[in-house]
C-alpha positions in Angstrom: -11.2 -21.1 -29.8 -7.9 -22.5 -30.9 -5.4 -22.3 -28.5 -1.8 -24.6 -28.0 0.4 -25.0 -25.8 3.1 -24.7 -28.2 2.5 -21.7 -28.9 4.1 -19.5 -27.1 1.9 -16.4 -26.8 -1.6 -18.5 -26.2 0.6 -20.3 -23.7 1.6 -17.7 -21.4 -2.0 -16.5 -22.0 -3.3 -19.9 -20.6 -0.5 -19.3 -17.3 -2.1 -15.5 -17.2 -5.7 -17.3 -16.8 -4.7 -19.2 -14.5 -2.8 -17.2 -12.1 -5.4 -14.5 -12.3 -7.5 -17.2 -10.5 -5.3 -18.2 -8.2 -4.9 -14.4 -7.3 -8.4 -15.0 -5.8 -8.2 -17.8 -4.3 -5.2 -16.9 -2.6 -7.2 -13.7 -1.4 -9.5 -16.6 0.1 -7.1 -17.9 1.6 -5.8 -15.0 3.3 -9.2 -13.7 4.6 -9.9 -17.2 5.6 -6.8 -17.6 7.7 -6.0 -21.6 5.7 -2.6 -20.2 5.0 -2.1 -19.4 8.1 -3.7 -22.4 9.7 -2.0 -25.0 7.5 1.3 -23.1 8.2 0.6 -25.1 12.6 -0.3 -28.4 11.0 1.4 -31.5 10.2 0.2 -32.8 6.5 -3.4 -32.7 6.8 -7.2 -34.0 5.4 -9.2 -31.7 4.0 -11.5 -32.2 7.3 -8.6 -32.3 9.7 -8.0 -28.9 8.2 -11.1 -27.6 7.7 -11.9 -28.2 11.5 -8.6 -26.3 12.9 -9.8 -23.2 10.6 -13.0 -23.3 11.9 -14.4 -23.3 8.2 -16.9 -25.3 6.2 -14.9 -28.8 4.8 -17.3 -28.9 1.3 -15.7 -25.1 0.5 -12.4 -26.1 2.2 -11.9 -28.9 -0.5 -12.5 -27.0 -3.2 -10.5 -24.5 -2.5 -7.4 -27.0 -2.1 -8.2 -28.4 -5.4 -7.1 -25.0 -6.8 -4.0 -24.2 -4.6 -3.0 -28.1 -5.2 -3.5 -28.0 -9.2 -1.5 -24.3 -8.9 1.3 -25.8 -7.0 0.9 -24.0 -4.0 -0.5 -26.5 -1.5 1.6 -30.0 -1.7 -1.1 -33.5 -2.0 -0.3 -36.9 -0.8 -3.1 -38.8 -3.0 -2.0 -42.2 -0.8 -3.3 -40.5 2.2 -5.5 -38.0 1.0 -3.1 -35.7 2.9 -1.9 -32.0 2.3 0.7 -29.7 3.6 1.9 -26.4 3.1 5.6 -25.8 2.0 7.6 -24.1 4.8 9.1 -22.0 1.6 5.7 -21.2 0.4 4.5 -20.5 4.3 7.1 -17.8 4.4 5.6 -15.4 1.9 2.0 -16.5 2.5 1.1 -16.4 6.0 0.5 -13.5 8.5 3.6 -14.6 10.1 6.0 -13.9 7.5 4.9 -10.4 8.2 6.8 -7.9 5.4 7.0 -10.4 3.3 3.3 -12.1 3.0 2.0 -11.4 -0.3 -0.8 -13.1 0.1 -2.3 -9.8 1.0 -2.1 -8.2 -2.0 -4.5 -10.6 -3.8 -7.2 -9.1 -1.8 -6.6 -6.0 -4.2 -8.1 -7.8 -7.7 -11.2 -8.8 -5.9 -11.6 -5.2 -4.3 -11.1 -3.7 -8.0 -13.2 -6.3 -10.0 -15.6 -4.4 -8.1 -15.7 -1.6 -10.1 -15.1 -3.3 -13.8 -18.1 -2.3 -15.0 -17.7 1.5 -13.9 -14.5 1.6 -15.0 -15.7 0.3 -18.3 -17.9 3.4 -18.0 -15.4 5.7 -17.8 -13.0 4.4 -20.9 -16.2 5.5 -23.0 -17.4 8.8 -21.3 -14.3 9.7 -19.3 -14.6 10.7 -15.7 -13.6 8.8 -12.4 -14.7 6.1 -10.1 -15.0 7.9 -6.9 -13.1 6.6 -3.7 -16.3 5.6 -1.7 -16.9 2.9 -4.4 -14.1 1.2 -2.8 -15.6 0.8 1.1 -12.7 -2.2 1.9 -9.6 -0.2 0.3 -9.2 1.7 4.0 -9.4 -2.2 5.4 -6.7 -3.5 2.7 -4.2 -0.5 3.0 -4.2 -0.8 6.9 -3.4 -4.4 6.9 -0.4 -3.4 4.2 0.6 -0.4 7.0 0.7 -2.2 9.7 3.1 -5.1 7.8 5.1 -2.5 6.4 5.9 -0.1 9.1 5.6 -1.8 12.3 8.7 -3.9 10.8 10.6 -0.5 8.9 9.5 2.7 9.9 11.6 3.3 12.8 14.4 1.3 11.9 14.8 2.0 8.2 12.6 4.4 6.8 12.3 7.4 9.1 16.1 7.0 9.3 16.4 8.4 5.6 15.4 11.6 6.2 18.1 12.4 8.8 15.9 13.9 11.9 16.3 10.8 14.2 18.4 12.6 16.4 16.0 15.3 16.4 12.8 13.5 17.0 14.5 12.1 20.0 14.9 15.9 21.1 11.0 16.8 20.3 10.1 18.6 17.1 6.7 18.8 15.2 5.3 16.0 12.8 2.7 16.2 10.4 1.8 12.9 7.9 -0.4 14.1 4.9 -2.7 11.2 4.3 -2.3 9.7 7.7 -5.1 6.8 6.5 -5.6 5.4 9.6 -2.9 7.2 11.4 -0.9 3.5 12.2 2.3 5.3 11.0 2.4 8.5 13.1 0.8 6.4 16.1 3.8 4.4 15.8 6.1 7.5 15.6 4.8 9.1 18.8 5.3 6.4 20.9 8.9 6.0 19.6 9.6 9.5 20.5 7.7 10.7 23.1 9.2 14.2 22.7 7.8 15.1 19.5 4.6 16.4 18.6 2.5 14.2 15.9 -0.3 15.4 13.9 -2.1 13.2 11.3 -4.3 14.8 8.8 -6.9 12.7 6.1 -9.9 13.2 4.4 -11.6 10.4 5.5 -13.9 10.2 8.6 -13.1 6.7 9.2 -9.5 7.0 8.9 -9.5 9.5 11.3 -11.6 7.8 14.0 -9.8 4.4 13.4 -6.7 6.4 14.2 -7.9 8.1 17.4 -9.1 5.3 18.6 -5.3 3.1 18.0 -3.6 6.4 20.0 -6.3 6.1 22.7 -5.4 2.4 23.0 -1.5 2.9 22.9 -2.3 6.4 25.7 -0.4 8.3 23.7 -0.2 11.6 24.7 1.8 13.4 21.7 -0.9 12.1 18.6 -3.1 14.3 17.3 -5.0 13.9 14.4 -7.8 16.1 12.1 -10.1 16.1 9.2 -8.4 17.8 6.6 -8.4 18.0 2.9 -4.5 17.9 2.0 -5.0 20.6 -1.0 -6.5 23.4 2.0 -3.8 22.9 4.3 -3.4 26.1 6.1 -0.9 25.6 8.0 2.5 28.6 7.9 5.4 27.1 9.0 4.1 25.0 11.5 6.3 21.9 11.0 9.1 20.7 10.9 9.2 17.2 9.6 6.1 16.6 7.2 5.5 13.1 6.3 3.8 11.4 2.9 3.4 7.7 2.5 1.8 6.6 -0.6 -0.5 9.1 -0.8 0.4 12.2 -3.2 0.0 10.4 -6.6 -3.7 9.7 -5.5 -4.7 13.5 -4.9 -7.1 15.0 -7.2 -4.6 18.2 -7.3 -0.7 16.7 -6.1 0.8 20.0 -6.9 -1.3 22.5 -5.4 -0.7 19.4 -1.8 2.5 19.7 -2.2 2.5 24.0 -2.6 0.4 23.3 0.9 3.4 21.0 2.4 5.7 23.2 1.4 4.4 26.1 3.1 3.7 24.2 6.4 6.9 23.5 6.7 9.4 25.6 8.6 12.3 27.1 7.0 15.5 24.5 6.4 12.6 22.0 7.5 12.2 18.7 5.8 10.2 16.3 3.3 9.9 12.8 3.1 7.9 11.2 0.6 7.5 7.7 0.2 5.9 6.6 -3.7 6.4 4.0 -6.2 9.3 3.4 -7.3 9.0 3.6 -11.1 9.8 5.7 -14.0 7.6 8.0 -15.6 9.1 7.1 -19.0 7.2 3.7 -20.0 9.9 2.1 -21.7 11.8 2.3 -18.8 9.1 0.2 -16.8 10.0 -3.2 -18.9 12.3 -4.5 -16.7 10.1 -3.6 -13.5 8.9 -6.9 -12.0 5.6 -5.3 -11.0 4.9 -2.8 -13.7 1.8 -4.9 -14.9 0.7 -4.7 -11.4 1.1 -1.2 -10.8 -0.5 0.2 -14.2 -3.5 -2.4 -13.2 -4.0 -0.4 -9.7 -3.2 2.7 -11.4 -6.3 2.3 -14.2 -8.5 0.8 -11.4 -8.2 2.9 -8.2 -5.6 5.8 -8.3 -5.6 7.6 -11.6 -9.7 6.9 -11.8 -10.5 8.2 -8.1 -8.7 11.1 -8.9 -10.2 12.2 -11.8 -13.2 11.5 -10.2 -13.1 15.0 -8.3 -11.8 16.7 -11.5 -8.0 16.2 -10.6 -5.2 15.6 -12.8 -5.2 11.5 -12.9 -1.5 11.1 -11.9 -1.5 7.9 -11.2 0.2 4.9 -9.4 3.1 5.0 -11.9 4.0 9.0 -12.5 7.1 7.7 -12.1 10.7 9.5 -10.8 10.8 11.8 -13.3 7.6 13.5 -12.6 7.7 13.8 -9.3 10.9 15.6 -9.2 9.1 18.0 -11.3 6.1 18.1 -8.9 7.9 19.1 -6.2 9.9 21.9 -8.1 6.6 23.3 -9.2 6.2 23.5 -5.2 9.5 25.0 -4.5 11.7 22.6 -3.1 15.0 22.0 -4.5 17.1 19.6 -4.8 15.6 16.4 -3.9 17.2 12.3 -2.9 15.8 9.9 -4.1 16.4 6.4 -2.2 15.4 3.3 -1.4 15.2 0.5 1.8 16.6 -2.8 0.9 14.6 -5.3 0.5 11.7 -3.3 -0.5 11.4 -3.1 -4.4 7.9 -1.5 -4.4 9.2 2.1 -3.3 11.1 5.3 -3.7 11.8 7.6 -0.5 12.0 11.1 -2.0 13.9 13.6 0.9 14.1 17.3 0.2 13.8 20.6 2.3 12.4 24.0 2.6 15.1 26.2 1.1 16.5 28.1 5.0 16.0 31.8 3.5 12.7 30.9 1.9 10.1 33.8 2.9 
């Protein structure tokens, strides 16, 4: 294999190797709490710092040797010493809350997982289904939590104009509630509205019954459901999507449910990727690589896995809009939180005179 660091391709190839290892070690990291222990400690030896983590020093080594050579962990070879950059601390420990990254690593191990089935599937089509994925419900309430519990209230909910009426009491349903952090965190905000969280999964739902039991909330309800036999008439009026509609087997016929659920001049927010559904348009989008990688290992397979249509993570702007005119909404907004580059808030409402 002939390979030089002058050129420029084989090059960035090389950097690509090697970051896709760090990715895992990082995950390490994370689950291993180093970050988050070197983040208390003055510079460090590998067995001063293996014995505040708790871990084993032989493994704890090692594992420096990579964040050292990957400039991520600063080494003092005088003192056999290392330290974690306050900089890098700030986007890599559970402290720096919306903005640790370091969780998101744990996504390439979850989906190497499945590299052989997806393999699979390139040469005889088909899906890998979601219970080949038994940490994803783990991963995505970790991401939740971080997410909302530092914007929902204060930035996101706020796009879709019914603050004032939340505070009032009206009714709330999230499609996809996962583990139901988001709506548990809505109820206790406003204690006059009524919150209902509805997911397919059995653990999502028990996980969230259990987080409104420990908060007493009073106002939280949530149900087994699958989001395309919602049978809910004009039940609502506030329905709620986070990150879920581009992974249903059958989006449209989800959103023709949400629709209908909703009561008349009631409204829609819908939090996705923010993307474009053209690919050319995705070249300047920092995490397009990222996004198409999830999209080919979890969302567009697990959906065509039950037969659906495979929309995957990156349907982009363009066909969303369309999605939910097929459902009957009209016009629709389309905006965005600052500071957060991975999304698009979609708002529309149920047309008033709508039968």
């Amino acid at each position: 294999m002939r390979m030089s660091k002058d050129d420029d391709f084989s090059g960035r190839f090389l950097q690509i190797l090697n970051d896709g290892m760090l990715c895992l070690m990082t995950s390490v990291g994370h689950k291993a709490g180093l970050f988050d222990t070197m983040a208390r400690l003055a510079p460090s030896t590998s067995a001063e710092i293996a014995k505040a983590a708790k871990l084993n020093e032989r493994y704890v080594r090692e594992w420096l040797g990579a964040m050292v050579t990957g400039r991520i962990i600063d080494y003092d070879p005088s003192a056999g010493k290392y330290s974690l950059p306050a900089t890098h601390a700030s986007c890599l420990t559970r402290a720096a809350g919306i903005d640790n990254l370091a969780m998101f690593t744990q996504y390439v191990a979850l989906m190497g997982n499945v590299e052989d089935d997806i393999v699979k599937c390139f040469k005889k089509g088909g899906g890998v289904p979601y219970s080949a994925f038994p940490k994803f419900q783990e991963i995505q309430a970790e991401e939740t939590a971080r997410v909302f519990d530092a914007r929902l209230v204060s930035d996101i909910l706020p796009l879709a104009g019914q603050t004032d009426r939340l505070k009032s009491g009206i009714d709330v349903l999230d499609v996809g509630c996962g583990t139901g952090h988001a709506i548990n965190l809505m109820a206790r905000t406003f204690p006059k509205s009524r919150f209902w969280g509805y997911d397919i999964s059995r653990e999502g739902i028990g996980a969230a019954r259990a987080e409104a039991k420990k908060m007493k909330l009073k106002n939280a309800r949530f149900k087994i459901v699958d989001a395309a036999k919602i049978d809910d008439r004009e039940k609502f009026d506030l329905i709620t999507a986070f990150d879920t509609i581009h992974d249903q087997a059958r989006p449209t016929k989800v959103l023709k449910c949400i629709y209908r659920a909703l009561r008349k001049g009631g409204t829609f927010l819908m939090q996705d990727i923010a993307a474009s559904s053209r690919l050319h348009e995705n070249m300047q989008n920092t995490l397009a690589p990222t996004l198409y990688t999830i999209s080919t290992m979890h969302c567009m397979t697990v959906s065509l896995a039950y037969g659906g249509e495979g929309l995957g993570t990156v349907w982009g702007e363009q066909k969303a809009k369309e999605k939910l005119a097929e459902a009957g909404f009209g016009s629709v907004d389309v905006k965005q939180v600052e500071g957060d580059m991975l999304n698009y808030y979609y708002v529309t409402q149920k047309k008033s005179n709508d039968l």
